[in-house]
N, C-alpha and C positions, 0 to 999 in steps of 0.2 A: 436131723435137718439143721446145716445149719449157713448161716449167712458167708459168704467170702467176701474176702478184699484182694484184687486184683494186680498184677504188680507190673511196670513200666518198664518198658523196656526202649530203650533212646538210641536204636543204630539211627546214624546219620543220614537215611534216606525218608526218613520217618516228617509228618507233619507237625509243626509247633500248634498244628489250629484244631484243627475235625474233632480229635480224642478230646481234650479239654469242653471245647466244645458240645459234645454228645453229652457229657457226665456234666454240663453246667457250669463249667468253672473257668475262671478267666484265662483268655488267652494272652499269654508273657513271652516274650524272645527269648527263652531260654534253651535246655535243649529240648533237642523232639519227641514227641511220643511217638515211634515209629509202630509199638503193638503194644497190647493190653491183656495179660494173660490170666486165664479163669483155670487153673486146676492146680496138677500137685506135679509137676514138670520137675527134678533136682533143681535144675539151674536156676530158678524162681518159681516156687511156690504158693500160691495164694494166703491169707493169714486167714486165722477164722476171726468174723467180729467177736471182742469181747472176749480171747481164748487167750493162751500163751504158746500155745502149738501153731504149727502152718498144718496146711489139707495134707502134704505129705505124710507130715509126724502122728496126725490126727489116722488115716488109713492104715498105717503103720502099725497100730496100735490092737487092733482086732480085725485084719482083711478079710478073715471068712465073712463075719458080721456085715462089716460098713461099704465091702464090695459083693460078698455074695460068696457063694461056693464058686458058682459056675464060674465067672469071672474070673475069680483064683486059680482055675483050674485051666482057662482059656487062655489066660494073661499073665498069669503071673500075680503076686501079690501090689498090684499096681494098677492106677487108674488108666485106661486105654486110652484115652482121647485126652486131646488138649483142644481148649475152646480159646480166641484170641479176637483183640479187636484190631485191625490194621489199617493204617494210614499211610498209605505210601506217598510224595510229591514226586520221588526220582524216583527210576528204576534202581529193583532189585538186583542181582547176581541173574546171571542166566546158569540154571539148574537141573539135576535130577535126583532122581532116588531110587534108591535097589529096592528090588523084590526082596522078600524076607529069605528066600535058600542065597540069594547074594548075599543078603545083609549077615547073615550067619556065617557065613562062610568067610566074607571078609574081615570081618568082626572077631572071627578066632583064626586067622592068617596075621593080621596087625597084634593081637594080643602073642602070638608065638615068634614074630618080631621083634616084642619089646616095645613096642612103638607107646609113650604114655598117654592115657583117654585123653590128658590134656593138651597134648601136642596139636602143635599149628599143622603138622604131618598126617593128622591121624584124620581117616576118610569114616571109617563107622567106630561109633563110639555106644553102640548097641547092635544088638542081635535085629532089631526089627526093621520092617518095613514102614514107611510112609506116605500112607496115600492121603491125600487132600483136598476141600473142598472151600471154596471162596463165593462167600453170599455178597453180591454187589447191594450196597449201600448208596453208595454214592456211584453215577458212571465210572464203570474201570475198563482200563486197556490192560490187554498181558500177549506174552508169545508163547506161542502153545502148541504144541510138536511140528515136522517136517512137513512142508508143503508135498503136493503132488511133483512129479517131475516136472510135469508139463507147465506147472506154476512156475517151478524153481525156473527153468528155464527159460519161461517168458518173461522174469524179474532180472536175474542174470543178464539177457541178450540187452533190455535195456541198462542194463551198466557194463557193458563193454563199449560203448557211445562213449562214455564219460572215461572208462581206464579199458585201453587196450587189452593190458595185458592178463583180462582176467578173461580172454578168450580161450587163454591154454585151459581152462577148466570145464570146455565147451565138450570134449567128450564123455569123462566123468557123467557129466549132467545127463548127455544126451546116451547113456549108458544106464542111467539112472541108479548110480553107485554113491546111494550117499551116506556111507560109512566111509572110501575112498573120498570124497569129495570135503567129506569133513576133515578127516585126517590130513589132508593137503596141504587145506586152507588154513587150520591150525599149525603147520609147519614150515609157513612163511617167517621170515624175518619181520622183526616188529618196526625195522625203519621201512620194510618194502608195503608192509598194510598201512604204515602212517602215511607214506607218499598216497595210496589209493583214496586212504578214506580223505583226505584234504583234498583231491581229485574233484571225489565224487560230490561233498560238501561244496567248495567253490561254484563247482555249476550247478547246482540245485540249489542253491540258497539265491541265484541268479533268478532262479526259474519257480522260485517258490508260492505265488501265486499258482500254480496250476501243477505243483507236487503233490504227490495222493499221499493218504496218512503212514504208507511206509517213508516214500522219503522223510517226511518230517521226524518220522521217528529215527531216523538214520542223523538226520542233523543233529538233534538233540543228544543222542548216542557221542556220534562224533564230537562235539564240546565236552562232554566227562572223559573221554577214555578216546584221546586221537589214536592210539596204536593198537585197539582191541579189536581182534576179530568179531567178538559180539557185537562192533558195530554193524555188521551186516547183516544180522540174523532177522531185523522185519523182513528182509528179502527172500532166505531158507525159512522160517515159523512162521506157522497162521499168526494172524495178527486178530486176535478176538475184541470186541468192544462189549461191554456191559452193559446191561441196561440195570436201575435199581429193581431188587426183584428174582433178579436172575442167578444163576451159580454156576462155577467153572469147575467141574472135576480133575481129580491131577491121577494118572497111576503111577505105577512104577515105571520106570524108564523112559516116560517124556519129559524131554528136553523144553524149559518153561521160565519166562520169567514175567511177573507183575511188574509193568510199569508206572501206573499209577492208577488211585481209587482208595475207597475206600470201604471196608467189607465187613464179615464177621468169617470169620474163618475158624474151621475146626478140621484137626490131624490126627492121624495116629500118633501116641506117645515117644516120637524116636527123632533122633539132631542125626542121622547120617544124612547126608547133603555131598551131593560131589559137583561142582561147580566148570562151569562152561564158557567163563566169558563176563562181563563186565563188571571186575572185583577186582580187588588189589592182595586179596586171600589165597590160597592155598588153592592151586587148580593141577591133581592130578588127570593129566589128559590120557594119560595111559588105559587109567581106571574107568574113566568117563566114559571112555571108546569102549570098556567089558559093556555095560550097565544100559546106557543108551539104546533105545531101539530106532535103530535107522529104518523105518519106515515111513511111509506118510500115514499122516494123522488127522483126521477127524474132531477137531476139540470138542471135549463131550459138554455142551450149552447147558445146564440142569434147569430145565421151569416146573417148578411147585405143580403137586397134586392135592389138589383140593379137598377135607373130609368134615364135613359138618359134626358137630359135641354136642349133644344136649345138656341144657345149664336149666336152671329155674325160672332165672328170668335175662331178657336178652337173648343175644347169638354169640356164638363164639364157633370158630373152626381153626382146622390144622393144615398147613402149607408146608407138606410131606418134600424133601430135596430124596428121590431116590436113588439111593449108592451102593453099589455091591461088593459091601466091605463087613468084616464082623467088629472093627476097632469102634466104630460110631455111627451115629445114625442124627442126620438134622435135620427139624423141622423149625416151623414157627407159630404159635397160638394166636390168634386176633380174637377181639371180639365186636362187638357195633358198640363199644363205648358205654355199655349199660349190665356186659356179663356179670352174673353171681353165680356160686355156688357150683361152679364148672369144676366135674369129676375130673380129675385123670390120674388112673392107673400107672402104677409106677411098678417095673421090675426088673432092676437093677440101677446104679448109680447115674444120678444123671445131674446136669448142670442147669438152672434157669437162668437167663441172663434178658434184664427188661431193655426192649428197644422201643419201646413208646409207652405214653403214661402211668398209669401209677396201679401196681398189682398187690394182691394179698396171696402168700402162698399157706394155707393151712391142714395142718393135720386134720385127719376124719375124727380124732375126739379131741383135737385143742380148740380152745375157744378165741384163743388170739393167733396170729400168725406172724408169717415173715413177710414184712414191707417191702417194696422193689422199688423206685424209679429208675428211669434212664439211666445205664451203664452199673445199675447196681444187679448183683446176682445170686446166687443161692446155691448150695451141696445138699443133695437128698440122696441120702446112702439107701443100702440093700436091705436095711429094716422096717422100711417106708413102703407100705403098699400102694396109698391114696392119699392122696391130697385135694384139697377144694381151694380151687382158683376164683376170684376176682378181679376181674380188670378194667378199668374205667380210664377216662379222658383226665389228662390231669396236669397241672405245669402251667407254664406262664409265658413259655417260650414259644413262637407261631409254631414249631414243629410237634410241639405237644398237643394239638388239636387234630393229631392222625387218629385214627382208629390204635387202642394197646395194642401192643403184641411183646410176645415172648418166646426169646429163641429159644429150643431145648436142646441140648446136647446130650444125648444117651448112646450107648451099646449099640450095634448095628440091629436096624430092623428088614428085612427082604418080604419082598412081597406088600 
């Protein structure tokens, strides 16, 4: 068991304020903390307190042990999940991700190319899949697979008012061929989309009193990226709102991007990413058109299931996110501000990470434990059966007079 330190990651879409802010500590105009990452990822590591290893070097060192047999044997000598804290102001890349027989496949197709993991070119830089899950913290907006036709279409008709000539796309639609429809539209000229989207912009920014939340989001689009097709995508993706509380499931092959909020977010262990639209990064569209599922989508909303713990003293329960993934499994512990002594079984590697006051995590014969507050977090490897939680009210900040809680990131659990 032991303590982590978490490591920063500053892409430019990322907030200067929330992250700082969550963990207590002054907010400076420097750069942004766009995410906050808890595990043993190569690219940034966690460090252990007090160690001279990070969690990587640390697993590395006896994986049957500190991950488990099964684990090892399901996964590989590697931790499956990456738990992160994200802050986004601007919209992210519009996105997807392969299935694992894609991600394989791709992934030894690019290596027998030659292509280097490092390269700006290279689309999988692992064998795996990545499916994901975003716990709203804050309100969040995201775009989240293909509308129905009949949406697409009744979004479309009103912007052919505004640019004629995006009527030639009226059969497509009305064919309901949106792999065609994508392909198309992706295969405009980027002076012929900048004319549209400055089109579409000028008279909606006329009319923006009484624009729905896609227009707006299409303005704001159009300001970062006037010649990107992803400017039009609130118009083709559901446009999800968040509520705090709530979580967004990702699978394989929907087409997705977070636009702003701020969450807890936990993935499968894997950086393939093939990008769609609002980046200035490496967008094989080729590939995107394999990977993509052109269907319409459903965005899958996840609200917590409720399971009561018996503690000594106080309440405490578990707010189950259920996923049907074997990479992770997230929930969240609360208690009414007064839990002790609260059991939880532990079987296999899991991540604690405090999102409201002040917890104690301890071994079943340590007499002292590991301390939590806000943004701080914890590694309890495959040798840890049980632990005895305490979680109280704790801080000085108004937001620390919530009810504790603590998110868990573990193994997947079904059922």
């Amino acid at each position: 068991m032991q303590k982590i330190i978490p490591r920063v990651q500053d892409y430019p879409w990322g907030s200067t304020q929330w992250i700082p802010e969550f963990l207590g500590l002054p907010v400076t105009e420097g750069k942004p903390w766009a995410e906050l990452w808890y595990g043993a990822h190569p690219k940034a590591p966690s460090l252990l307190e007090g160690k001279e290893v990070d969690l990587l070097q640390y697993l590395a060192s006896d994986p049957e042990n500190l991950l488990g047999s099964r684990v090892v044997r399901t996964f590989g000598p590697q931790l499956p999940f990456l738990l992160k804290l994200l802050a986004a102001v601007e919209p992210l890349s519009i996105q997807c991700h392969p299935s694992r027989p894609q991600a394989e496949e791709g992934y030894l197709r690019e290596n027998q190319l030659g292509i280097p993991l490092d390269s700006v070119q290279r689309n999988y830089r692992d064998p795996n899949h990545k499916p994901e899950i975003l716990l709203a913290l804050h309100p969040c907006a995201a775009l989240c697979g293909f509308r129905t036709p009949s949406s697409l279409r009744e979004q479309f008709q009103r912007l052919i008012s505004m640019v004629p000539p995006l009527k030639d796309f009226s059969p497509v639609l009305e064919e309901g061929n949106l792999a065609q429809f994508y392909r198309s539209f992706f295969s405009l000229p980027r002076h012929t989309l900048g004319s549209w989207i400055q089109a579409c912009k000028s008279y909606l920014q006329e009319k923006i009193s009484v624009s729905s939340p896609e227009d707006r989001w299409f303005c704001r689009l159009a300001e970062r990226y006037p010649e990107d097709p992803g400017c039009f995508a609130p118009y083709y993706l559901n446009l999800v709102e968040l509520s705090p509380g709530e979580g967004l499931f990702l699978e394989a092959g929907v087409l997705h991007a977070y636009l702003r909020g701020f969450g807890v977010e936990l993935m499968a262990n894997s950086d393939n990413v093939l990008r769609g639209g609002l980046t200035s990064k490496h967008m094989d569209v080729e590939e995107l058109l394999r990977v993509v599922r052109f269907e319409p989508t459903t965005p899958k909303v996840i609200r917590p299931v409720r399971k009561r713990i018996d503690t000594r003293v106080g309440e405490c329960w578990e707010e189950q996110y259920p996923v049907s993934v074997s990479e992770f499994s997230l929930s969240v512990l609360r208690t009414d501000g007064a839990g002790e002594g609260i059991p939880l079984p532990i079987s296999g590697p899991e991540i604690l990470l405090c999102g409201e006051g002040l917890w104690e995590v301890r071994r079943e014969s340590a007499s002292e434990g590991i301390s939590l507050k806000r943004g701080e977090a914890c590694f309890l490897d495959a040798t840890v059966s049980r632990v005895f939680l305490t979680g109280k009210v704790g801080g000085s900040e108004p937001m620390d007079s919530s009810n504790p809680s603590l998110f868990r990131a573990r193994i997947g659990v079904h059922g």
